[in-house]
PDB file of N, CA, C and O in Angstrom:
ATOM      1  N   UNK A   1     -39.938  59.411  84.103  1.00  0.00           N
ATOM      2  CA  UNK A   1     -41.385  59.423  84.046  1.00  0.00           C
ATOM      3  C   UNK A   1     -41.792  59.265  82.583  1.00  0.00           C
ATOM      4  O   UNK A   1     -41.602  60.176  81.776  1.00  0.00           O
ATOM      5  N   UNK A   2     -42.401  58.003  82.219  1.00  0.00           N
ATOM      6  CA  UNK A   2     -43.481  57.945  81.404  1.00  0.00           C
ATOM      7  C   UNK A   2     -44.632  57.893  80.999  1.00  0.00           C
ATOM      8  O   UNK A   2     -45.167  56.785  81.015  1.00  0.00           O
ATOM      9  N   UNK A   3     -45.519  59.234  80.429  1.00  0.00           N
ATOM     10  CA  UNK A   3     -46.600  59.109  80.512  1.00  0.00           C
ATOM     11  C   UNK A   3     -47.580  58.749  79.092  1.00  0.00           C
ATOM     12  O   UNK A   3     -47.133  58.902  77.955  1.00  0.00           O
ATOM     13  N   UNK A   4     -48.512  58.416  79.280  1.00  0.00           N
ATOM     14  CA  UNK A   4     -49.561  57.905  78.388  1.00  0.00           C
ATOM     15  C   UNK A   4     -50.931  58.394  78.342  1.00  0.00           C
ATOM     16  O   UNK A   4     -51.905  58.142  79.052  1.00  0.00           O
ATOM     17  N   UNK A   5     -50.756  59.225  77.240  1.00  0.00           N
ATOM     18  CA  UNK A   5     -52.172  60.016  77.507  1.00  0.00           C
ATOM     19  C   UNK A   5     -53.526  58.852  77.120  1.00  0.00           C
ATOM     20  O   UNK A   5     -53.672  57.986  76.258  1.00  0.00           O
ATOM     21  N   UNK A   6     -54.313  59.333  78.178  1.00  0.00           N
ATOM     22  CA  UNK A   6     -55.205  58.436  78.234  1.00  0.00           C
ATOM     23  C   UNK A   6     -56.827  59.460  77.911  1.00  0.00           C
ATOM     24  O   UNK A   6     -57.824  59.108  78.543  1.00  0.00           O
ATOM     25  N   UNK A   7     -56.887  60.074  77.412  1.00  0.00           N
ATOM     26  CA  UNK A   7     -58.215  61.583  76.984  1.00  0.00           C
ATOM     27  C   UNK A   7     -58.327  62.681  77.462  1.00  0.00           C
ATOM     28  O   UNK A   7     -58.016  63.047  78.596  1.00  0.00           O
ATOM     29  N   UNK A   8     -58.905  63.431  76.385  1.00  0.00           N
ATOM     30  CA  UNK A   8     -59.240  64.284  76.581  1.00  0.00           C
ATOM     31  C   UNK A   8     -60.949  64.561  76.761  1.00  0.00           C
ATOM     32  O   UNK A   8     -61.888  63.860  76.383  1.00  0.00           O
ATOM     33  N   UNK A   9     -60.944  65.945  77.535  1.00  0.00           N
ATOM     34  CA  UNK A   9     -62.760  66.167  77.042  1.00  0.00           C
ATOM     35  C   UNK A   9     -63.642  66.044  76.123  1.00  0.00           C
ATOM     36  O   UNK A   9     -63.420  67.081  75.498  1.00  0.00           O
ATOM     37  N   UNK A  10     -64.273  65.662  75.715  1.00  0.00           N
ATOM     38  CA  UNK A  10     -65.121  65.192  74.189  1.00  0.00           C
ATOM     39  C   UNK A  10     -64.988  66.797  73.649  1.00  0.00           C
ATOM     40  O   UNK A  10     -64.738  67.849  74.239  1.00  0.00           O
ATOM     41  N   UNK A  11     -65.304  66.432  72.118  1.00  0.00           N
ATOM     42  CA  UNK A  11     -65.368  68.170  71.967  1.00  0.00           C
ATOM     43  C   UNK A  11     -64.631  68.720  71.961  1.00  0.00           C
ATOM     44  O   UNK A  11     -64.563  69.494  71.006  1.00  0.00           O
ATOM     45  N   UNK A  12     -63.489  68.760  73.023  1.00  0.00           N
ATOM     46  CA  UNK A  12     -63.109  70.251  72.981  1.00  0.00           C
ATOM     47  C   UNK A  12     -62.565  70.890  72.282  1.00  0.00           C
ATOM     48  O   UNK A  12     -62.286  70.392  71.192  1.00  0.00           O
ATOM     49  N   UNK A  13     -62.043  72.655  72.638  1.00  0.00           N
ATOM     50  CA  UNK A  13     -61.923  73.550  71.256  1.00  0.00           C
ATOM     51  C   UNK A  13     -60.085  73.105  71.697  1.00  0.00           C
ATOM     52  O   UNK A  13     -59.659  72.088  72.245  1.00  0.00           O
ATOM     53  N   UNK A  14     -59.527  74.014  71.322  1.00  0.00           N
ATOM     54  CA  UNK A  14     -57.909  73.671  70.721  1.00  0.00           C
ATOM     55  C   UNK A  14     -57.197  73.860  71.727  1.00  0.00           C
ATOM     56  O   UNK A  14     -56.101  73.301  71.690  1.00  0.00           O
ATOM     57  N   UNK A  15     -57.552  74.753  73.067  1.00  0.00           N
ATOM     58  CA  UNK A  15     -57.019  74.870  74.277  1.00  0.00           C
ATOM     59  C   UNK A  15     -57.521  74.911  75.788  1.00  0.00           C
ATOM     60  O   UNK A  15     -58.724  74.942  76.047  1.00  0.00           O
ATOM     61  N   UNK A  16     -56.933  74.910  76.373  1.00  0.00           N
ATOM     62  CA  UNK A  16     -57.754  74.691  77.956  1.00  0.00           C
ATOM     63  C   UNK A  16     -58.722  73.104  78.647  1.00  0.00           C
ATOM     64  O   UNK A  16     -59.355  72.853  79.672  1.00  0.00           O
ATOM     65  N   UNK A  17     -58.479  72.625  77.835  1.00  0.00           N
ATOM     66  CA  UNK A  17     -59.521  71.209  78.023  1.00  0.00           C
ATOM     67  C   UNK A  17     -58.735  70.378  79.162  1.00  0.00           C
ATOM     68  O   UNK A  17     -57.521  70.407  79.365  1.00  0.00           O
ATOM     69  N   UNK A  18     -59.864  69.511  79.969  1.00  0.00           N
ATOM     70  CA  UNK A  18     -59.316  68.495  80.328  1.00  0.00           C
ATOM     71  C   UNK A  18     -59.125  67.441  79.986  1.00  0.00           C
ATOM     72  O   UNK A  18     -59.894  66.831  79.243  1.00  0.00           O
ATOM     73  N   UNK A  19     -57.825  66.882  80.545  1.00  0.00           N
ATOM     74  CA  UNK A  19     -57.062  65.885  80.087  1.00  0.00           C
ATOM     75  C   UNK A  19     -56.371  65.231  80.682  1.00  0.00           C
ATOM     76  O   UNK A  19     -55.683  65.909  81.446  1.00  0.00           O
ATOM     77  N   UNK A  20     -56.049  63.485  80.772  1.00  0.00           N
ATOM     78  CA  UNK A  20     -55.773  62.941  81.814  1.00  0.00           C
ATOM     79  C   UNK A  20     -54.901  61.966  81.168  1.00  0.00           C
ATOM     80  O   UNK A  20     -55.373  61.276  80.264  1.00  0.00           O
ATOM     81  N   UNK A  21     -53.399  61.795  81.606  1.00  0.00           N
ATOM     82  CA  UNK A  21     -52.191  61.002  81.424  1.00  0.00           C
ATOM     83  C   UNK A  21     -52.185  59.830  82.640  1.00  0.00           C
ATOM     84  O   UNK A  21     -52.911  59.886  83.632  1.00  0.00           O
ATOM     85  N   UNK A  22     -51.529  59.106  82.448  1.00  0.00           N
ATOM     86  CA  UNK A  22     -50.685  58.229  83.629  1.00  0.00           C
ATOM     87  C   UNK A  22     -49.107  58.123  83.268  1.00  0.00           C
ATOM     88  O   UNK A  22     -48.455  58.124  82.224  1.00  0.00           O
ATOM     89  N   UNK A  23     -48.807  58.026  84.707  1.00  0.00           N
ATOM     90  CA  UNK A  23     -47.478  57.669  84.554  1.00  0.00           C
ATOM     91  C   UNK A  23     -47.173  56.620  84.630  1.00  0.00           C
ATOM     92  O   UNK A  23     -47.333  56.111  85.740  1.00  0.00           O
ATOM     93  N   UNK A  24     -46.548  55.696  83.456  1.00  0.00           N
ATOM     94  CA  UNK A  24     -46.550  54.260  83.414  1.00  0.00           C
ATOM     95  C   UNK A  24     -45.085  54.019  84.420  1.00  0.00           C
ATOM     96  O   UNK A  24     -44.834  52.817  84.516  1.00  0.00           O
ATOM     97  N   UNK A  25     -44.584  54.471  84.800  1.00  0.00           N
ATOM     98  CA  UNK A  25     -43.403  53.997  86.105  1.00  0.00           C
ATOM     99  C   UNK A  25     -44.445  53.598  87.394  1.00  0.00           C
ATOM    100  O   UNK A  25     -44.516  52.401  87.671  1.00  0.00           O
ATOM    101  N   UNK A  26     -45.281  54.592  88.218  1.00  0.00           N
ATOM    102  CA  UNK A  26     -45.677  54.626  89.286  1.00  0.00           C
ATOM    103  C   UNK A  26     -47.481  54.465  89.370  1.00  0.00           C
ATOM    104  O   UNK A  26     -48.201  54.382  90.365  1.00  0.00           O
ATOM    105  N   UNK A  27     -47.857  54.463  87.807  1.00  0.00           N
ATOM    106  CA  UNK A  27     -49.453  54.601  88.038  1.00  0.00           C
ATOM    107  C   UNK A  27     -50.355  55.544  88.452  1.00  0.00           C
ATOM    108  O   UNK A  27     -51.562  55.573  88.690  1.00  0.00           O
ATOM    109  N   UNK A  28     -49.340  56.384  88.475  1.00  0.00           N
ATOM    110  CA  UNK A  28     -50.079  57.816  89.060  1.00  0.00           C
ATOM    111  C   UNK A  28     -51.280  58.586  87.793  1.00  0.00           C
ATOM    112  O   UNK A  28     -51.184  58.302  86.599  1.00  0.00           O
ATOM    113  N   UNK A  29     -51.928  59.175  88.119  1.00  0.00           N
ATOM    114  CA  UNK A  29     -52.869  59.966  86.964  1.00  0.00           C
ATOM    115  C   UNK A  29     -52.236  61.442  87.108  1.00  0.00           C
ATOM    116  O   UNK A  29     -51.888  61.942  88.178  1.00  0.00           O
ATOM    117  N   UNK A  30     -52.146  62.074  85.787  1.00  0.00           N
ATOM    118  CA  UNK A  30     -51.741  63.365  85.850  1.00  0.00           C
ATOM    119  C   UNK A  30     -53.237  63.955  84.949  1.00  0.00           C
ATOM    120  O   UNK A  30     -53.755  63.572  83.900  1.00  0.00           O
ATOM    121  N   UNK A  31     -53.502  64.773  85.682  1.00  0.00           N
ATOM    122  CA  UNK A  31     -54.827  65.624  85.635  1.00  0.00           C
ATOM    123  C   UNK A  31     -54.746  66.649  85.203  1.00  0.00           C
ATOM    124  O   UNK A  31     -54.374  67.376  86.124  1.00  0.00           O
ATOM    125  N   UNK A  32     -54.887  67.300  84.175  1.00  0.00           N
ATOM    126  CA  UNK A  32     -55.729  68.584  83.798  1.00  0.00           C
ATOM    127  C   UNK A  32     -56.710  69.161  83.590  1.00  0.00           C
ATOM    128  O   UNK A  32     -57.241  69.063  82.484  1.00  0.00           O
ATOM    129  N   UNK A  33     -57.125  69.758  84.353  1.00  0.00           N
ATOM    130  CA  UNK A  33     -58.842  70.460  84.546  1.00  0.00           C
ATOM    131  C   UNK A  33     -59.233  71.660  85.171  1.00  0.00           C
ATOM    132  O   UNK A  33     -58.412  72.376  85.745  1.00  0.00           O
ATOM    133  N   UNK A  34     -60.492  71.940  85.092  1.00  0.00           N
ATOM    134  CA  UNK A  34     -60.753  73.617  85.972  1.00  0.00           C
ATOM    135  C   UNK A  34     -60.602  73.351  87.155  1.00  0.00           C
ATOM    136  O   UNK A  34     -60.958  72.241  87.549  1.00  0.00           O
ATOM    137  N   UNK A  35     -60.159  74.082  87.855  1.00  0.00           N
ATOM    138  CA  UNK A  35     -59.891  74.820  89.432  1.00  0.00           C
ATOM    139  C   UNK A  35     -61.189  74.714  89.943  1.00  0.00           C
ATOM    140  O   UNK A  35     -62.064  75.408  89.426  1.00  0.00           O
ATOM    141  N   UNK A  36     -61.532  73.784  91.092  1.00  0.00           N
ATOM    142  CA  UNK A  36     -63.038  74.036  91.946  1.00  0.00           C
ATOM    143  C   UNK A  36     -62.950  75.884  92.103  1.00  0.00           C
ATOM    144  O   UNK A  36     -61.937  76.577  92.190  1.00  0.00           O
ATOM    145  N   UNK A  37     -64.174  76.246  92.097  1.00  0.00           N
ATOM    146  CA  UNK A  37     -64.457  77.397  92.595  1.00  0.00           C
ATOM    147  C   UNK A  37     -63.909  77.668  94.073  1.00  0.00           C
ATOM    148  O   UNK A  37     -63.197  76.857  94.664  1.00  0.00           O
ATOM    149  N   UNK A  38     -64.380  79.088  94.691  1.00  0.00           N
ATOM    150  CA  UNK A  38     -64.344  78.717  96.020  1.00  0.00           C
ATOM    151  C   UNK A  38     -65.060  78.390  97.065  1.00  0.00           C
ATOM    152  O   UNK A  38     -64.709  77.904  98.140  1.00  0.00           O
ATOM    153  N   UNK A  39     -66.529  78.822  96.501  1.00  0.00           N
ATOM    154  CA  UNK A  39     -67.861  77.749  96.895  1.00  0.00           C
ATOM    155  C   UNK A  39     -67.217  76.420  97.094  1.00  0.00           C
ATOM    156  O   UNK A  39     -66.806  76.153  98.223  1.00  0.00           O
ATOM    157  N   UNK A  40     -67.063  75.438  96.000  1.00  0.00           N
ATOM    158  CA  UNK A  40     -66.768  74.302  95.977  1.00  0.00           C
ATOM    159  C   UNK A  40     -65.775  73.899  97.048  1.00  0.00           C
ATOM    160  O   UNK A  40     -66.209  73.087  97.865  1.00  0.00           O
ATOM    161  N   UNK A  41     -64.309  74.382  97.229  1.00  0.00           N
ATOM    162  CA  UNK A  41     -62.632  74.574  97.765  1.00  0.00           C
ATOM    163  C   UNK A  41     -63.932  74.423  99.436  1.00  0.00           C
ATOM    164  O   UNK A  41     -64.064  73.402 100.112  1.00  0.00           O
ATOM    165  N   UNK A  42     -64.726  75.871  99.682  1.00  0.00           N
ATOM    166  CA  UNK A  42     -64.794  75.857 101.365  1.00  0.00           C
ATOM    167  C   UNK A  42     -66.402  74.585 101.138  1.00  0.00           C
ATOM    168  O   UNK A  42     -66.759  74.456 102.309  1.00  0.00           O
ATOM    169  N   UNK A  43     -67.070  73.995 100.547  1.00  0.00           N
ATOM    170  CA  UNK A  43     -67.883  72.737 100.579  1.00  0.00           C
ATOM    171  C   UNK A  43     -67.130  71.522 101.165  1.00  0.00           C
ATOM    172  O   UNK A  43     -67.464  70.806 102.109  1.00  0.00           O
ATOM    173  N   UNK A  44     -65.548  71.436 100.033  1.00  0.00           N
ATOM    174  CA  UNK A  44     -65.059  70.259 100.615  1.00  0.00           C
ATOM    175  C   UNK A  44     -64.522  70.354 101.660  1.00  0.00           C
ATOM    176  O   UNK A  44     -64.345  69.342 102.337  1.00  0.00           O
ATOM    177  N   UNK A  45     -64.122  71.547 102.076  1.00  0.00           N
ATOM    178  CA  UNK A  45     -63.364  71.860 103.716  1.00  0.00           C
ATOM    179  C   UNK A  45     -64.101  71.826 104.480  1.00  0.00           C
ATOM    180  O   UNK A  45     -63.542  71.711 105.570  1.00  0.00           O
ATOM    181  N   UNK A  46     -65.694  71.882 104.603  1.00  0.00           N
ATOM    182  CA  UNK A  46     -66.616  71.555 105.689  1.00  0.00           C
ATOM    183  C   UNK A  46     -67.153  70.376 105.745  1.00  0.00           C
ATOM    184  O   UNK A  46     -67.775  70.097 106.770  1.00  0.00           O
ATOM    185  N   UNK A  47     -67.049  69.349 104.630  1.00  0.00           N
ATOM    186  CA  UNK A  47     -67.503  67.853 104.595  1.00  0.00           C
ATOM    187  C   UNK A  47     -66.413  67.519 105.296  1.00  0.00           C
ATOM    188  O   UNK A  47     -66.528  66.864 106.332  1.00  0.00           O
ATOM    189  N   UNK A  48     -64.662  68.105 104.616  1.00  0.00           N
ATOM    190  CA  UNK A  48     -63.423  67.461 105.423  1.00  0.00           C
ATOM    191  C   UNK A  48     -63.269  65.928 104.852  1.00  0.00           C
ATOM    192  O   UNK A  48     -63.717  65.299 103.893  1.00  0.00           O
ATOM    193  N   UNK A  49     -62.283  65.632 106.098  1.00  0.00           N
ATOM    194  CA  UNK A  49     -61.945  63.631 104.997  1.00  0.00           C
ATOM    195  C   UNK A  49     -61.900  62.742 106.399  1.00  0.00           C
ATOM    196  O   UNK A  49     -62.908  62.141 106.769  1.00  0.00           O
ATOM    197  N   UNK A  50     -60.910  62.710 107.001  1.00  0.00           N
ATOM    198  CA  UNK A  50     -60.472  61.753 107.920  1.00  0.00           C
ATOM    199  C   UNK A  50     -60.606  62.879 109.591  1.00  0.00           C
ATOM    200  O   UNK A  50     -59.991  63.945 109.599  1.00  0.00           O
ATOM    201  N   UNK A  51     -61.231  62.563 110.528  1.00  0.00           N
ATOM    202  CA  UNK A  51     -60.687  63.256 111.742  1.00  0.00           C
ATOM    203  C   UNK A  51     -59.270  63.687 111.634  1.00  0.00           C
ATOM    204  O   UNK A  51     -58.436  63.073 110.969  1.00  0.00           O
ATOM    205  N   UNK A  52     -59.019  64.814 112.343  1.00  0.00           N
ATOM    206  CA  UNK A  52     -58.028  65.238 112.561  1.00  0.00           C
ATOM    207  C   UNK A  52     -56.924  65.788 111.509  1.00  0.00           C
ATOM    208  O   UNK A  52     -55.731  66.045 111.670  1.00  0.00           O
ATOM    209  N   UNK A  53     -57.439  65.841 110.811  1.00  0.00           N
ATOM    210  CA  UNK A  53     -56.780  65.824 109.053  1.00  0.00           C
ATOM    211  C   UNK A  53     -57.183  66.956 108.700  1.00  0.00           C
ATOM    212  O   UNK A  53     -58.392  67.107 108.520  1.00  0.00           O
ATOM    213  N   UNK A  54     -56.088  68.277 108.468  1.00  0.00           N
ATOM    214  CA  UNK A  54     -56.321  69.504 107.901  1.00  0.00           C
ATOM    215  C   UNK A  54     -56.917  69.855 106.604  1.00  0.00           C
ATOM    216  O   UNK A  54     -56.501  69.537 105.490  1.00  0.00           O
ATOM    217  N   UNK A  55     -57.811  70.460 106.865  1.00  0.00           N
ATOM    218  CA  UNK A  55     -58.689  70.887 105.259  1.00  0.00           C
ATOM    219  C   UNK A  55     -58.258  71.996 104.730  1.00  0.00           C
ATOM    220  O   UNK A  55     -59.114  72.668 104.154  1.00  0.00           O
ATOM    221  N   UNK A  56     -57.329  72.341 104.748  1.00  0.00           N
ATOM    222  CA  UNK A  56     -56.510  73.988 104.407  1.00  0.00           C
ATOM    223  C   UNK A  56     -55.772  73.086 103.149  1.00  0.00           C
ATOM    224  O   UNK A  56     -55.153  72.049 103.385  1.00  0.00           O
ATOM    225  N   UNK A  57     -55.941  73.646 101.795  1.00  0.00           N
ATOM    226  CA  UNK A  57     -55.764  73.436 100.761  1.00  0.00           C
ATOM    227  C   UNK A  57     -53.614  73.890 101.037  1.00  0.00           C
ATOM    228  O   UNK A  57     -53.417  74.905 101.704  1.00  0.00           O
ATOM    229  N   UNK A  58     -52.661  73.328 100.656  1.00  0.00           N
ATOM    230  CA  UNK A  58     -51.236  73.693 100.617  1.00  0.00           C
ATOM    231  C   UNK A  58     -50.836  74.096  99.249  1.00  0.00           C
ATOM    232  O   UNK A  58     -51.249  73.649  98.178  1.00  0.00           O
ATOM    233  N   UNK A  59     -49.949  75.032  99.477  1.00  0.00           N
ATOM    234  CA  UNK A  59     -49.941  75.866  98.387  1.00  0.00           C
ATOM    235  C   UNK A  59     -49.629  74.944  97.185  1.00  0.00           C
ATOM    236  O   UNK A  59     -49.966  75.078  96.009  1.00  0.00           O
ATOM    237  N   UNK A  60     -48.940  74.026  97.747  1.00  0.00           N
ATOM    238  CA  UNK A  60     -48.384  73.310  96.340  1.00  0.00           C
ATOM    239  C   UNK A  60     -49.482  72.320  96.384  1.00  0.00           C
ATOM    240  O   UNK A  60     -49.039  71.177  96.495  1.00  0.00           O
ATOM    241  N   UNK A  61     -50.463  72.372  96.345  1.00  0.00           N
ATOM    242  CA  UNK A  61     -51.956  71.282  96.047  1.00  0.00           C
ATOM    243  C   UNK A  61     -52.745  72.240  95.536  1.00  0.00           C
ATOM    244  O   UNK A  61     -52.480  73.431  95.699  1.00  0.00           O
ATOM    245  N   UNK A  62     -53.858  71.795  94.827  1.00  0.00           N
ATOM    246  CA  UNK A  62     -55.200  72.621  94.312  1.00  0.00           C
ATOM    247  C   UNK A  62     -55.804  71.490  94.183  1.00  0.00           C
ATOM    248  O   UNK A  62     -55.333  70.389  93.900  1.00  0.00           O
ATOM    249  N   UNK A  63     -57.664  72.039  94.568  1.00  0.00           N
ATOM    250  CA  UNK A  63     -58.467  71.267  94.100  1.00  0.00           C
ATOM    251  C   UNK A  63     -59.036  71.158  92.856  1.00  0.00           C
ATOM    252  O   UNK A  63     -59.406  72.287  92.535  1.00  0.00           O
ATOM    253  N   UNK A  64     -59.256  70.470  92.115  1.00  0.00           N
ATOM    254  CA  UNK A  64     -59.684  70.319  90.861  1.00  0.00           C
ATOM    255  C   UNK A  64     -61.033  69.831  90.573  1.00  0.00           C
ATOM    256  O   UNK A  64     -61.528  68.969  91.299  1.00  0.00           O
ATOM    257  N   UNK A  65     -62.037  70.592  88.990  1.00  0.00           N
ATOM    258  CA  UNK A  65     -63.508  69.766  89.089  1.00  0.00           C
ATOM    259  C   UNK A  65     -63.265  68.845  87.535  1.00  0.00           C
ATOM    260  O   UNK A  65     -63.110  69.210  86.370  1.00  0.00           O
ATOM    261  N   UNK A  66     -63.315  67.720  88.101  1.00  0.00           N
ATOM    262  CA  UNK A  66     -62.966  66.577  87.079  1.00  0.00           C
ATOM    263  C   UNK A  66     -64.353  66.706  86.568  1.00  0.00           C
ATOM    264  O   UNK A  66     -65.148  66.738  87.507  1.00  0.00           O
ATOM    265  N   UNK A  67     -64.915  66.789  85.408  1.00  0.00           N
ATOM    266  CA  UNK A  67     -66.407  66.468  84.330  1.00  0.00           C
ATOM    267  C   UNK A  67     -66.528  65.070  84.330  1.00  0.00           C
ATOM    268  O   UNK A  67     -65.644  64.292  83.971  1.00  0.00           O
ATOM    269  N   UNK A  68     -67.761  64.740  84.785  1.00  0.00           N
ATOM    270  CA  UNK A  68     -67.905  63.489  85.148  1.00  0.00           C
ATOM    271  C   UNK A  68     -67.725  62.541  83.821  1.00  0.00           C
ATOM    272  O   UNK A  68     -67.357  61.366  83.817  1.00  0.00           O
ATOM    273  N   UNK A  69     -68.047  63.281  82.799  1.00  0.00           N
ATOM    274  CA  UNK A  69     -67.757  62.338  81.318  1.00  0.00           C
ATOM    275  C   UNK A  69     -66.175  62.229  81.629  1.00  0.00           C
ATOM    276  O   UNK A  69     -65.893  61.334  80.832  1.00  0.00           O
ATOM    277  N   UNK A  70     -65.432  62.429  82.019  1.00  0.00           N
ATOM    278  CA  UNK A  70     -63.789  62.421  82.161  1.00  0.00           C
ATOM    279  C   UNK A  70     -63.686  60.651  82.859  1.00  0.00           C
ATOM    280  O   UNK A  70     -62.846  59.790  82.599  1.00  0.00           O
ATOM    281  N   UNK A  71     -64.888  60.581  83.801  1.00  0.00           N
ATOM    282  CA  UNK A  71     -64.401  58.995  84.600  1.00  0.00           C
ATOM    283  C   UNK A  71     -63.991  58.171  83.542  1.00  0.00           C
ATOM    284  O   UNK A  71     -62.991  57.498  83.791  1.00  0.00           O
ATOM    285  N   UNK A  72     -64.517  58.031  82.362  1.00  0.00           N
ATOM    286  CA  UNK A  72     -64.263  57.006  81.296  1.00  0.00           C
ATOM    287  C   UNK A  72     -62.887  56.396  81.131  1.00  0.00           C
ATOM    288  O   UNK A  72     -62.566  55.208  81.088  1.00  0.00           O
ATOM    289  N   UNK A  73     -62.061  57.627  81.038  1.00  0.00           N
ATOM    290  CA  UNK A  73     -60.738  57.603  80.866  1.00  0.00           C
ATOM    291  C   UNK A  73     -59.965  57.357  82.352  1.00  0.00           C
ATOM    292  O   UNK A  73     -58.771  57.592  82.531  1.00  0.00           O
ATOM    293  N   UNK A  74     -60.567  57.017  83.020  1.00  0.00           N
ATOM    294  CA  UNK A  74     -59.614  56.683  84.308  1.00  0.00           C
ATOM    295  C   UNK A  74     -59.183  54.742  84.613  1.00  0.00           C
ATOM    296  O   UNK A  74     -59.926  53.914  85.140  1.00  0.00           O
ATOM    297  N   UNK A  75     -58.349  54.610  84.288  1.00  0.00           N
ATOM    298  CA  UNK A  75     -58.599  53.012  84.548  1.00  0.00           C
ATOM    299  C   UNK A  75     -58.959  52.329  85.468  1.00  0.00           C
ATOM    300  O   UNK A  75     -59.058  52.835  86.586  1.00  0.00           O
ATOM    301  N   UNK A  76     -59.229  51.094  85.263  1.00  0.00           N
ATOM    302  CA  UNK A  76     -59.403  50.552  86.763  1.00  0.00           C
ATOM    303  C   UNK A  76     -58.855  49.772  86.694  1.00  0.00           C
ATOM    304  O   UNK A  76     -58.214  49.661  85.650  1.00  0.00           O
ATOM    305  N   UNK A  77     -58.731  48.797  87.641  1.00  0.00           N
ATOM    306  CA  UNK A  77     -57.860  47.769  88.221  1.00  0.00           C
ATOM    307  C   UNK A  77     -58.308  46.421  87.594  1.00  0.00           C
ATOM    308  O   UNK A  77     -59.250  45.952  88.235  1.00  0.00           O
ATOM    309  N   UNK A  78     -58.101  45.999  87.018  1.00  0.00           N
ATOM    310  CA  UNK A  78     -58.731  44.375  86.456  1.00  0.00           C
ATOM    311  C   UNK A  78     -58.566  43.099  88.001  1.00  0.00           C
ATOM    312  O   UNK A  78     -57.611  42.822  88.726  1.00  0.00           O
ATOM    313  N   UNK A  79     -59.660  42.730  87.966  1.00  0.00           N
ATOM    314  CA  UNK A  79     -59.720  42.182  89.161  1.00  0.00           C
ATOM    315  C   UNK A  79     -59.623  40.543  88.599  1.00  0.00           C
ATOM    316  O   UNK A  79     -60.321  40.408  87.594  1.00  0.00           O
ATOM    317  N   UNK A  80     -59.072  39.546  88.926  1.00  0.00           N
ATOM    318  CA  UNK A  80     -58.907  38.503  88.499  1.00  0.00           C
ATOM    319  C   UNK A  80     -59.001  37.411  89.444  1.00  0.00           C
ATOM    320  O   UNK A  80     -58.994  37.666  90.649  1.00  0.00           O
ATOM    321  N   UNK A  81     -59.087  36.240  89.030  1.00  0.00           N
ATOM    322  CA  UNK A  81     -60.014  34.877  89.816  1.00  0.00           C
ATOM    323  C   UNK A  81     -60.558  35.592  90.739  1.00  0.00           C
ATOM    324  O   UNK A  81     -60.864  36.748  90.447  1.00  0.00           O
ATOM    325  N   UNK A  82     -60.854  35.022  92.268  1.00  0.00           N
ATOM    326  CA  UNK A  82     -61.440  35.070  93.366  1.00  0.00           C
ATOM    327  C   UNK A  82     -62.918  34.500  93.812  1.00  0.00           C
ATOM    328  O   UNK A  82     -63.285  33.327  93.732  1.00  0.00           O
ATOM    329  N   UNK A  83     -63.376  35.177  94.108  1.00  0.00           N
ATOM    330  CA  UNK A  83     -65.068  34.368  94.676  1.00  0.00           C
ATOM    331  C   UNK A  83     -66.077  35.357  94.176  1.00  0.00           C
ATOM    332  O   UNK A  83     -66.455  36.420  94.669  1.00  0.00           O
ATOM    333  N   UNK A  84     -66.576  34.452  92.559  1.00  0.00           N
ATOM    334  CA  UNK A  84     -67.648  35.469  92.213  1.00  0.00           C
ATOM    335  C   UNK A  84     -68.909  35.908  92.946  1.00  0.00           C
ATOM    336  O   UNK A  84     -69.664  36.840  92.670  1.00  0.00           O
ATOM    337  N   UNK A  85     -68.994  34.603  94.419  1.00  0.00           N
ATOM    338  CA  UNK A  85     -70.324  34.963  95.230  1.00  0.00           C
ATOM    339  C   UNK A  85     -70.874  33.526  94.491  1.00  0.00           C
ATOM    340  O   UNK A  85     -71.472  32.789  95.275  1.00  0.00           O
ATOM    341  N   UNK A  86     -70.811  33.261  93.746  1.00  0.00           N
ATOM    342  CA  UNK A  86     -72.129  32.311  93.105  1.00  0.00           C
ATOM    343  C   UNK A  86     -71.955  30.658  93.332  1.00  0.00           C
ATOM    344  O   UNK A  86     -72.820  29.884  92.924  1.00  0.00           O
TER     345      UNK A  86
END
């Protein structure tokens, strides 16, 4: 696994901040950030995702609250030729 840090939170003080890597093998994002509350944890368990699909958080998962200034640092996909529509 190689990763590439890709930012941190603007600002922040010297510890605890979020911060977001990729792993250049698989493309994965490695995330560091605050823990949703548990307001938040039972919100997303009553919106839920897909039918039939358990909303019970597994021990080895947590939900996380990404700061929306954080999207910056997330890449996206470069989309190339195709049909601009025009």
């Amino acid at each position: 696994m190689a990763l590439r840090f890709l930012g941190i939170y603007p600002n922040t003080p010297d510890d605890g901040s979020p911060t977001i890597w990729v792993d250049e093998s698989s493309g994965d994002l490695i995330i560091q950030s605050w823990k949703a509350d548990e307001a938040t944890v039972r919100q997303a368990q009553e919106v839920g995702s897909v039918p039939g699909h358990s909303t019970d958080v597994p021990d080895h998962e947590t939900v996380i609250r990404l700061p929306a200034n954080m999207l910056q640092f997330i890449p996206r996909p470069e989309v190339s030729g195709g049909n601009s529509g025009t």
